[in-house]
KELO-349946 format. One line per 2 residues: number of its first residue (from 0); for each residue y, x, z of C-alpha. Coordinates in Angstrom, 2 decimals, padded with zeros to 5 digits. Layout:
BEGIN
NUM	Y:X:Z | ...
END
This chain:
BEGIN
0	062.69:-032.75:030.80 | 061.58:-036.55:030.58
2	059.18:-037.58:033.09 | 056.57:-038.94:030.27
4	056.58:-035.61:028.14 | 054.04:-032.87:029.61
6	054.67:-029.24:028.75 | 054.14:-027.51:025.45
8	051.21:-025.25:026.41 | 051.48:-021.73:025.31
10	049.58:-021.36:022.25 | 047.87:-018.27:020.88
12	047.62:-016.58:017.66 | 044.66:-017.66:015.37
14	043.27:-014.28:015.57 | 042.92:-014.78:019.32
16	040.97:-017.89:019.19 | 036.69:-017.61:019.41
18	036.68:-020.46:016.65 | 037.76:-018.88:013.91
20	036.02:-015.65:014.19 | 032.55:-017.87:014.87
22	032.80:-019.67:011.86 | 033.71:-016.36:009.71
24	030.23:-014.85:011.30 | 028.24:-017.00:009.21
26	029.57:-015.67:005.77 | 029.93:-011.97:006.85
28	026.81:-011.52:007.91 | 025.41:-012.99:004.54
30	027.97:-010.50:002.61 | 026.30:-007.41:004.60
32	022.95:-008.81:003.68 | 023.30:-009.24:000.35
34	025.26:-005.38:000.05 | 022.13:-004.39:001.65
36	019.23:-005.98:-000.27 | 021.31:-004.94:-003.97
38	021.19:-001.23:-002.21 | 017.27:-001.53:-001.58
40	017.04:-002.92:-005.29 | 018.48:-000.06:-006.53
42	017.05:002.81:-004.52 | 013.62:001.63:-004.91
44	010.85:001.47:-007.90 | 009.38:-001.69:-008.71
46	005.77:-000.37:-009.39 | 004.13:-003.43:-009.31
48	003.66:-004.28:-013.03 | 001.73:-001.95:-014.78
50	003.19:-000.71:-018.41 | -000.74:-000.93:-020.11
52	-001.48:-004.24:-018.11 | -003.58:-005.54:-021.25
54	-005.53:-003.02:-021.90 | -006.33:-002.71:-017.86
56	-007.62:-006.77:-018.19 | -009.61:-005.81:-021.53
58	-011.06:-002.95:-019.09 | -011.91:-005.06:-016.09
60	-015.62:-005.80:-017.59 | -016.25:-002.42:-018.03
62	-015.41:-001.60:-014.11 | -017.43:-005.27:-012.74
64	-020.05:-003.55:-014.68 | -019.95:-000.26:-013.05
66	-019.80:-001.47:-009.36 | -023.10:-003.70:-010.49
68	-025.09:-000.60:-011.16 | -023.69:000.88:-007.85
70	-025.11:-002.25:-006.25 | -028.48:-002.57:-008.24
72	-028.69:001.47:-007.83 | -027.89:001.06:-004.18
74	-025.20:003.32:-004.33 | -022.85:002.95:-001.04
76	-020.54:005.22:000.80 | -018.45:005.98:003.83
78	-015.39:007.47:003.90 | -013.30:009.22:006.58
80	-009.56:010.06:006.52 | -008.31:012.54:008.95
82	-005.80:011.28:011.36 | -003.03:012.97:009.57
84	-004.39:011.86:006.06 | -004.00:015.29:004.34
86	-008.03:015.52:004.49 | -010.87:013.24:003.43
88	-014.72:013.22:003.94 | -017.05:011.11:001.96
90	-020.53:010.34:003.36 | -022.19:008.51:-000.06
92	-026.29:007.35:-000.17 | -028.35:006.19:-002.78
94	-027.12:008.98:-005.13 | -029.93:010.95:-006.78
96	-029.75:014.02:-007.49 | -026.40:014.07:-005.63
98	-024.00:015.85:-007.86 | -022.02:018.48:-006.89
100	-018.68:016.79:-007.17 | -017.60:013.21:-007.63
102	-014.07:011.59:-007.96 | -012.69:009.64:-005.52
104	-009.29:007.88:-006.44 | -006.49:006.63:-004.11
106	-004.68:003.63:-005.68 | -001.53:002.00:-003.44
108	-001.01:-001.34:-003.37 | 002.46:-001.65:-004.76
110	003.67:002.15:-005.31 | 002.17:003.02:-009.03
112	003.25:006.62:-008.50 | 001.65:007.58:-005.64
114	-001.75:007.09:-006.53 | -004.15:010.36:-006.25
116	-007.38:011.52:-008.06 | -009.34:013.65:-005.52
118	-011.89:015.43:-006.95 | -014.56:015.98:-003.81
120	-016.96:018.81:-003.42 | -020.55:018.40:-001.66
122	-021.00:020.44:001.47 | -023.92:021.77:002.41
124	-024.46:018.78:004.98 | -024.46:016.51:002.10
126	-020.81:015.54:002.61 | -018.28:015.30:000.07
128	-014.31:016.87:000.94 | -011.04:017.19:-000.14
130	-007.50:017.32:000.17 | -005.13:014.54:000.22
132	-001.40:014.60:-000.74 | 000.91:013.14:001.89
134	000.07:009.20:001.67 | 003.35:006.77:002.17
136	001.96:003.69:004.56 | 000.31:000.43:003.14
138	-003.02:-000.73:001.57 | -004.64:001.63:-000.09
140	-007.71:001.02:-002.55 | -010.57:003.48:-002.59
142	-012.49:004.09:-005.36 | -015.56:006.54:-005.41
144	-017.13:007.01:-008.66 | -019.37:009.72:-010.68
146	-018.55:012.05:-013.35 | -020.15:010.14:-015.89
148	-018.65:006.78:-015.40 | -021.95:005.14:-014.40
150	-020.93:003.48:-011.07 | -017.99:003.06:-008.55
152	-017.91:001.77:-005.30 | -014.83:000.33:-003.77
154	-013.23:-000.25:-000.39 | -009.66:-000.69:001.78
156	-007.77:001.86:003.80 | -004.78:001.21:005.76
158	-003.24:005.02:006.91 | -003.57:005.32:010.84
160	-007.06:003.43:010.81 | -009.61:006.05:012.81
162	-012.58:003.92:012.18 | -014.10:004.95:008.33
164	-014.18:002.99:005.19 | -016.96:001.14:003.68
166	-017.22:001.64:000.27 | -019.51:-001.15:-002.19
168	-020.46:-001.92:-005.40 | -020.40:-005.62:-006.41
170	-022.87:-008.25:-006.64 | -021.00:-010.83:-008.81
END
């Protein structure tokens, strides 16, 4: 050996090395992404649009209308979820003659096909109850409305909220 030349180090295999396995992190991990946002694509419904969107924004006078009379009639409501959400209790004021049933409707948010139409039944404590399918977890819009069409009020339920839900007319 010369006295100028140092010793080969040993070197390892490429697979042995940190380096390369750092820098092929970066694209795995956005393979395995990717493979897992196409699966949520495809296992889930995109309810968001709905198929008779016109004729719902040709209908949207009609419902300002109807929470106006709930306002001017002074038509408002509460409404209580049990803490399972298979039960609902509606507490609604201004009504008169309160009718013996009124319809209360459950829209979601974003999932079009789990929406419910509940019709409730007036106790003899001048509550309104009914049953509730099981309820997947988001916003849900309330809707409380007579037989007739006349007025709805409105309100927001999130699923594991105790506290009850306000339900209004509109004043615009």
């Amino acid at each position: 050996m010369n006295a100028h030349t140092l010793p080969a180090e040993p070197r390892n295999a490429w697979y042995r090395e940190p380096w390369p396995w750092l820098l092929m992190a970066g694209p795995f991990a956005a393979v395995v992404g990717g493979l897992i946002t196409a699966w949520i694509a495809i296992t889930h419904q995109d309810g968001l649009v709905s198929e008779d969107y016109y004729k719902k924004g040709l209908a949207i006078n009609r419902t300002l209308a109807r929470e106006q009379a709930a306002t001017r009639a002074g038509i408002s409501a509460q409404a209580q979820f049990s803490v399972d959400g298979t039960r609902v209790r509606v507490l609604a004021t201004g009504i008169s003659p309160a009718p013996a049933t009124l319809t209360l409707k459950l829209v979601h948010a974003t999932v079009t096909g789990s929406d419910q139409i509940v019709m409730v039944s007036r106790d003899e404590g001048g509550w309104y109850d009914g049953a509730l399918q099981p309820m997947h977890a988001g916003k849900w819009q309330v809707l409380l409305e007579d037989a007739q069409g006349a007025w709805r009020v409105t309100g927001e339920w999130l699923p594991g909220n105790d506290g009850p839900v306000s339900l209004q007319g509109r004043d615009d």
